[in-house]
C-alpha positions in Angstrom: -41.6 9.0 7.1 -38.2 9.2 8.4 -37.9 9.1 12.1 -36.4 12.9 12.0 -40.3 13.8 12.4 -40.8 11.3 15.0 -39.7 13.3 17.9 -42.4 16.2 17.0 -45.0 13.9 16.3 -44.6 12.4 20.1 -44.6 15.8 21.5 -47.9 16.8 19.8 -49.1 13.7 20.4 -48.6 14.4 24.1 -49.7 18.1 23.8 -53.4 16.9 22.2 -53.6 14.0 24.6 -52.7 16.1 28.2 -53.9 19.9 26.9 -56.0 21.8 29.5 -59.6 21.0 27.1 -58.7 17.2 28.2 -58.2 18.2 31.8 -61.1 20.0 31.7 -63.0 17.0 30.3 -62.3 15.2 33.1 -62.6 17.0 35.9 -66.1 19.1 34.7 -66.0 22.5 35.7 -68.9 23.8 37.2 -71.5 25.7 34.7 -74.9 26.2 34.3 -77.1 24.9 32.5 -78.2 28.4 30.4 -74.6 27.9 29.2 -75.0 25.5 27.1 -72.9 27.2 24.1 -70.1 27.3 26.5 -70.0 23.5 27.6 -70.8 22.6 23.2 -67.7 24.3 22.3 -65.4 22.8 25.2 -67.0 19.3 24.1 -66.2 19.7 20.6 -62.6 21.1 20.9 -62.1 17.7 22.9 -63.1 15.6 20.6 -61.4 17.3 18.1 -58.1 16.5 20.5 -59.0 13.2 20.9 -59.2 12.1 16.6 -56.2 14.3 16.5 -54.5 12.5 19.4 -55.7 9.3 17.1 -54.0 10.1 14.4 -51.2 11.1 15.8 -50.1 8.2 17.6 -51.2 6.2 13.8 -48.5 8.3 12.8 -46.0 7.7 15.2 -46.6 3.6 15.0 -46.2 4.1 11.6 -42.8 6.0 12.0 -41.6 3.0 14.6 -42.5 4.5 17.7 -44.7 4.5 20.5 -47.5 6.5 21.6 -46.9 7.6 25.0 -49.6 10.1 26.5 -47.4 11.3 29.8 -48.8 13.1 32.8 -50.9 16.3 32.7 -48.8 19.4 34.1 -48.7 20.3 37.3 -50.6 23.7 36.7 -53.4 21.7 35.8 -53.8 19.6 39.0 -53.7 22.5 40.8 -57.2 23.3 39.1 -60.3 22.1 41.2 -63.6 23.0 41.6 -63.9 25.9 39.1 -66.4 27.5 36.8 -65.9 26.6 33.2 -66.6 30.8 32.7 -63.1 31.1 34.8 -61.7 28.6 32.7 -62.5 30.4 29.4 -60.0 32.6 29.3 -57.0 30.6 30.2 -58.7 27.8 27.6 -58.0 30.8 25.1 -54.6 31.7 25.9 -53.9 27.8 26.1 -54.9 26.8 22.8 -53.0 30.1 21.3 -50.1 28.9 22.7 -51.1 25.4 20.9 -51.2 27.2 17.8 -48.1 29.1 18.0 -46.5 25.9 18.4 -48.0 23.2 15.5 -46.7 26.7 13.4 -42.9 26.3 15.0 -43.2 22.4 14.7 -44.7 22.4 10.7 -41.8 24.6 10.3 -39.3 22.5 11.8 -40.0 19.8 8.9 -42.0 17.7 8.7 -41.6 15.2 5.9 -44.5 13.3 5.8 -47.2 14.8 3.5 -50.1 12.9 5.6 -48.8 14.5 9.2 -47.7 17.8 7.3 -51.8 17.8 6.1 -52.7 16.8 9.8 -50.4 19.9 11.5 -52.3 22.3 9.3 -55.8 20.9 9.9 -54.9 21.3 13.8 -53.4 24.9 13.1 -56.9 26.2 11.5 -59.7 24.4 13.5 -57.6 25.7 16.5 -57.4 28.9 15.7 -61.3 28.6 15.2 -61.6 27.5 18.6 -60.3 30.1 19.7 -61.9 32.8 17.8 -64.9 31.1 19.0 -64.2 31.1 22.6 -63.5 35.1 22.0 -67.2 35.3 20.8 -68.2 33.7 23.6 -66.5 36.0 25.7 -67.3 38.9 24.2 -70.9 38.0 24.4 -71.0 37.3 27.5 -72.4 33.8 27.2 -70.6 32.4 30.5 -69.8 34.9 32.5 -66.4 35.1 34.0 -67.3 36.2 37.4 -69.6 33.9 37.2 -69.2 30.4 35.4 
């Protein structure tokens, strides 16, 4: 890998390392426990971030740099003491932004075939994330109002 990719490799890596699921994961929003379907999904997209994270920074040692996780934006800090139902819908928009830009990134170029495989692994399961969050929400299995 050339280290023309390295630069969008770090900022994925940093994306999938400080996203609002990994906030979330940390600080617990309030639910209950009839919501279980709703706290399964948020556990699983952040694991999914975390391998990804994994194998991103593999890639990035491999390309001669170094992993470097950063600081969680400021919008996120601002976040305490919510209901994960709240939190749906800005999880939704957030990881459709994510999306939107692994597509702009893949299409930048990226010349290894193992982090080109990796990008479009991300793009899908995401947008199955968020497709599922949308079921959730339109079922009404955590209720926005709420949590």
């Amino acid at each position: 890998m050339t280290t023309d990719s390295l630069p969008i490799l770090e900022q994925a890596f940093r994306r999938e390392c400080r996203s609002l699921a990994q906030y979330l994961g940390e600080s617990w929003p309030w639910t209950r426990r009839k919501h279980g379907a709703a706290q399964d999904l948020l556990r699983a997209i952040i694991d999914d971030e975390r391998r990804w994270a994994a194998r991103l920074a593999d890639l990035i040692e491999q390309a001669g740099g170094v992993p470097a996780p950063g600081n969680y934006p400021t919008e996120f800090t601002e976040l305490h003491y919510l209901a994960l139902g709240f939190m749906l819908d800005r999880l939704v928009r957030f990881i459709d932004a994510a999306v939107v830009r692994l597509e702009r990134d893949r299409a930048a170029g990226i010349d290894n075939p193992a982090a080109r495989a990796l990008f479009e692994e991300m793009i899908e399961r995401k947008r199955g994330q968020s497709e599922a969050l949308h079921r959730l929400a339109a079922a009404r299995v955590v209720p926005a109002a709420l949590g």
